[in-house]
N, C-alpha and C positions, 0 to 999 in steps of 0.2 A: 727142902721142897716148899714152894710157893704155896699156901692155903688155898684151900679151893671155894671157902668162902671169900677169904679178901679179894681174891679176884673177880668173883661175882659181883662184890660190893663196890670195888673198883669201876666196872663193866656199866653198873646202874648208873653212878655217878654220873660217869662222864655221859651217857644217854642222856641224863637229867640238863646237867649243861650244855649237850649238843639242843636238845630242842627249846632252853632258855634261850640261848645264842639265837633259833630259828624266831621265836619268837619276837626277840628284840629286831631284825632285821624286819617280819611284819610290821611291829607297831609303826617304825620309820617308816616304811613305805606308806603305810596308812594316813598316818601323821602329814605326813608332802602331800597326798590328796586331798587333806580335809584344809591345809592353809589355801589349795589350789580353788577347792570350789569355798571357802569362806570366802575368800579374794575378788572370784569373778560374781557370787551374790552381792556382795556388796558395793558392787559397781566401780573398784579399782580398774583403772587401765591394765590393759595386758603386761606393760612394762614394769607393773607393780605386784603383778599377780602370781608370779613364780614362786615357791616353793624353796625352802631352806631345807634339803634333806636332813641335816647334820644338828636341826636345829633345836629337838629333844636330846640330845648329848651337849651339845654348847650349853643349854640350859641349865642342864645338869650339875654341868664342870662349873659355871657360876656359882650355883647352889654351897658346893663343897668348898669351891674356894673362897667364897664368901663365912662360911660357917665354919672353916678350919684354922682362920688367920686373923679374928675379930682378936685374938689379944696382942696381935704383932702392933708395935709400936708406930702410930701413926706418924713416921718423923723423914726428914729428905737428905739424902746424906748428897754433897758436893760430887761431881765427878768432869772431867774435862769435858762431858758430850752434854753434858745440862746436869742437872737434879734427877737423884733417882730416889722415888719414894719404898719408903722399903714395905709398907702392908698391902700396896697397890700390888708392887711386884710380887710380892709371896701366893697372893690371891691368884693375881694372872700366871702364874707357874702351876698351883694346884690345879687351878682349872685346864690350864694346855696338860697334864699330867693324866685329867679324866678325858678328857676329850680326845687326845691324840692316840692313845692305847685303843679305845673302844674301837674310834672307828678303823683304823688299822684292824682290826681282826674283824669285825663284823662285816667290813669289805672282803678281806679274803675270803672269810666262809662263806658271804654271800655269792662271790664270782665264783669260788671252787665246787661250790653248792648248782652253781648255775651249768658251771664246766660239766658236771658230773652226772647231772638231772638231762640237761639237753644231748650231750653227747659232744666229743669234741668235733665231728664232723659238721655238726649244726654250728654249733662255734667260728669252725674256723671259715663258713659263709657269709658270716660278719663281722665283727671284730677281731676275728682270726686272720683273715685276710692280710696280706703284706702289703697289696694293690692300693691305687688310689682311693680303690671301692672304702676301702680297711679304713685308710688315711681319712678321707673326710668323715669316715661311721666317728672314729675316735676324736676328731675337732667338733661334731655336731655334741657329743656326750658332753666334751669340755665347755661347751658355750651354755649348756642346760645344767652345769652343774661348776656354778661359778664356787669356787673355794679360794683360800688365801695358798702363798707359796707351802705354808708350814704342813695344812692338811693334805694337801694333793700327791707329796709325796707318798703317803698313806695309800689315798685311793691308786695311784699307779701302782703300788706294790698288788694293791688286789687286784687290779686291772687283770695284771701280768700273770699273777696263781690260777687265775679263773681261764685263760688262755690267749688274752690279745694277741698280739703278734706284736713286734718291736718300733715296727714302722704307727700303726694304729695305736700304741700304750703312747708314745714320744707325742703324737700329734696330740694326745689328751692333754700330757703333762702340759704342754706350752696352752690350748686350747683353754683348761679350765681358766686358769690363774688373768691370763690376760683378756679373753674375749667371755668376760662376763658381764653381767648386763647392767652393774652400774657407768661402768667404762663405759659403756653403747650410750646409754642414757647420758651421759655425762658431754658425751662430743655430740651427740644429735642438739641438747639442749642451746651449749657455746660454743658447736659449729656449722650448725644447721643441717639441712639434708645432707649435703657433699661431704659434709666433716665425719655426720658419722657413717656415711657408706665408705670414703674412704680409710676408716677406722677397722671397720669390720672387713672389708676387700683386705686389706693390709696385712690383717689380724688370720685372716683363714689362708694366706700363703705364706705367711710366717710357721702356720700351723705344719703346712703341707712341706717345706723348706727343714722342718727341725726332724720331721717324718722319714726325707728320705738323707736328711743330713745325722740321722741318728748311727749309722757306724763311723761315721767319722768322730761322732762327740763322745762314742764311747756306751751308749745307751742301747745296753743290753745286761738287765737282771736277773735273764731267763735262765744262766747259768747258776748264779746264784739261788733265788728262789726254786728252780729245780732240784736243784740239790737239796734242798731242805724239804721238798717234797714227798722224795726217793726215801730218804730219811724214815717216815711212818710208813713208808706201801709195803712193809711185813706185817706192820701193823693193825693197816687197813682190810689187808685181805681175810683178817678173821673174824668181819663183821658186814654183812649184807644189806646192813641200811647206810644209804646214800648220806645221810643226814650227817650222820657219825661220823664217818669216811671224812666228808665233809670238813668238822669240826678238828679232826686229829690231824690236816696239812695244814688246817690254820693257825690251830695251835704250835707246830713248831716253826712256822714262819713267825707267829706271834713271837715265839720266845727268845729267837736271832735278831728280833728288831727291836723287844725291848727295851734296851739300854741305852741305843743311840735315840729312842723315840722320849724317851726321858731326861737325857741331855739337851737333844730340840727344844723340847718345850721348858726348861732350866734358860735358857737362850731365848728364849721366846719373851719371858716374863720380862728380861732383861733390857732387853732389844726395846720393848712396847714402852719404856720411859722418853723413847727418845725420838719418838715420833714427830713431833712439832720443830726437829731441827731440821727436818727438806723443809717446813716453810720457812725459817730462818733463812735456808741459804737460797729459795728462792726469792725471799724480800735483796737480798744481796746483787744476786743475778740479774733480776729485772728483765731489759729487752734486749738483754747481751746476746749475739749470735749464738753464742757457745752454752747459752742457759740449758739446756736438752742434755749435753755432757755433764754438766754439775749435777744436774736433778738426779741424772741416772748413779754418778757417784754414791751422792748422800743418797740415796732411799734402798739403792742394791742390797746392803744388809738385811735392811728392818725386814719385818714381818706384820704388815696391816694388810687387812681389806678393803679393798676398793671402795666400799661402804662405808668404813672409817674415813675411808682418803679423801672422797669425795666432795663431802658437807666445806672438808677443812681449807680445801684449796681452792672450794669455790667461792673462798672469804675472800684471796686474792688474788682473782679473777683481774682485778684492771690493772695490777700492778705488774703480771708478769704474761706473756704470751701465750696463747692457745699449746701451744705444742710442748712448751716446758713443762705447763702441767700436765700434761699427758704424760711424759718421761717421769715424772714425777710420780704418778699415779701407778704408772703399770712398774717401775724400778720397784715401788715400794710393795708390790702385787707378786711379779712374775718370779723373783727370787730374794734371797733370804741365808741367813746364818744357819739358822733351824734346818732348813730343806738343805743345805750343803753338808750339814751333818746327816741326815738320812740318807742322801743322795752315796755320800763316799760309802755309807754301809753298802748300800746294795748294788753299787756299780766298782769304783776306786777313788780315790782323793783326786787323781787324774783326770778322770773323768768328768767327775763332780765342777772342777773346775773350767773345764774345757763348754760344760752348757753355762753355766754361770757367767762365761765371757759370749757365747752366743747370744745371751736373753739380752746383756750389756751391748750389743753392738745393735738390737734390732729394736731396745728401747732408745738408744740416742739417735738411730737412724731416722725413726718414727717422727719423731718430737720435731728434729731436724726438717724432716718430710712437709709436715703442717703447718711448722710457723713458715715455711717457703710459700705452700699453698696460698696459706689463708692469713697472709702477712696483715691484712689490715682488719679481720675478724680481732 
């Protein structure tokens, strides 16, 4: 027979961690407020002013990574895709290591916290919704919470626990990754008004397209994540705070993603060496028709931010065409090695593969689109 103290002591614990978990979820939310209003006191344009929710954990994840890998040997070892430094990559693996884990679970207890506290009726009047209503809720959340391919995986899993609906989580998924606001910023600058309205027009029916094209691609987790839900609700039921409850589906959703979420980010570190080959192939490509197919090739893998991607290709700007960098920018954005490894977790390898050629056909479509457009930009 189980002690009736270790259970007690058991019982505190995890209280103790459910309202550490609640708290970490405050300080973020807090944190995103106080970048918001340092931003606009300081006289930043609005386009500068947004909020990095995720950006006390990426901090963080530097932190460790930086302080766990000072003795890895500064040195580059040959590979067919360039040089790959090995204390850079060790670094950038510990930190995708802290990073990817956190917010994965402080997302789902956040959404399941939310599911839980509102009710699923309030829920399913917004983001629960299947409707177009649903659909553009979850591409406006995507475009205010621009993330790279590798995190969003993440956030759609919490999405989905908290209770999206499949149509509304699908439109996220595509929404964050590509219609985020350096992308915007990026074509309004070197393609003026038109460039970046038709950026964003393009960008929020791609949103709406992946939405009601999600049983076709196979994007539906809810099965999944479900399951592992049902999982703790024996569990659930022998504790009256919401908070706990809370903490106990995230934690076993937490424990089923795990391992592919530490493989990701292993892929991540990796991947992040070899960034500077889409601008190689696009110094190759130049004004060739077909540059938009190549860019989407080479960057489809990697895993960068648009933030990253940005600065770099706007080095060469007059050498290749509006629209190849774009393909360029959102391939190296919208998907990923890392996110195909999450993806096949919580969908199937199937599946996984089937958005991965969707994102590939609406990044060379795009690119294609623009240098049509705006040939002489």
């Amino acid at each position: 027979m189980v002690n009736r103290t270790t259970l007690s002591d058991s019982a505190a614990r995890r209280r103790y961690l459910a309202y550490a978990a609640l708290a970490m979820v405050v300080f973020m939310l807090a944190h995103a407020v106080g970048q918001l209003a340092e931003a606009l006191l300081s006289g930043k344009p609005w386009n500068q002013a947004l909020p990095v929710i995720e950006k006390p954990v990426a901090d963080l994840g530097k932190l460790v990574g930086t302080a766990l890998t000072g003795w890895v040997p500064d040195v580059s070892l040959p590979t067919p895709l360039g040089p790959l430094a090995v204390r850079y990559t060790a670094a950038y693996t510990v930190y995708e290591w802290v990073k990817l884990p956190i917010l994965l679970f402080l997302t789902t207890f956040g959404m399941t916290l939310l599911r839980l506290k509102a009710g699923v009726r309030r829920i399913e009047k917004t983001l629960g919704r299947d409707d177009l209503f649903g659909v553009l809720g979850g591409t406006a959340l995507g475009m205010f919470t621009p993330v790279c391919s590798c995190t969003v995986t993440n956030l759609y899993a919490g999405l989905v626990a908290g209770g999206a609906s499949r149509r509304a989580s699908a439109a996220f998924l595509f929404a964050s990754p590509a219609l985020n606001e350096f992308a915007i910023i990026f074509m309004f600058i070197f393609g003026g008004l038109w460039g970046g309205v038709v950026y964003v027009v393009a960008g929020v029916l791609a949103s709406i397209a992946t939405a009601y094209l999600s049983p076709l691609l196979g994007l539906n987790p809810q099965h999944f994540i479900a399951s592992k839900q049902n999982a703790c609700s024996h569990q659930a039921a022998f504790t009256n705070s919401i908070i706990e409850r809370a903490f106990e589906e995230a934690s076993v959703l937490f424990k089923r993603l795990f391992v592919p979420v530490l493989i990701s980010g292993a892929l991540a570190g990796l991947l992040v060496n070899f960034n500077l080959t889409v601008v190689q192939v696009l110094q190759r490509a130049q004004f060739q028709w077909w540059g938009p197919i190549v860019a989407t090739l080479a960057g489809l893998p990697l895993d960068v931010n648009a933030a990253a991607t940005a600065p770099i290709l706007a080095a060469v700007r007059n050498f290749v065409p509006l629209g190849t960098l774009v393909s360029a920018m959102m391939a190296t954005t919208v998907s990923s090695i890392p996110e195909v490894t999450m993806l096949s977790r919580l969908l199937s390898r199937r599946s996984a593969l089937k958005v991965v050629a969707w994102y590939a056909a609406y990044t060379m479509a795009i690119g294609l689109l623009i240098n049509t457009l705006f040939a002489g930009v």
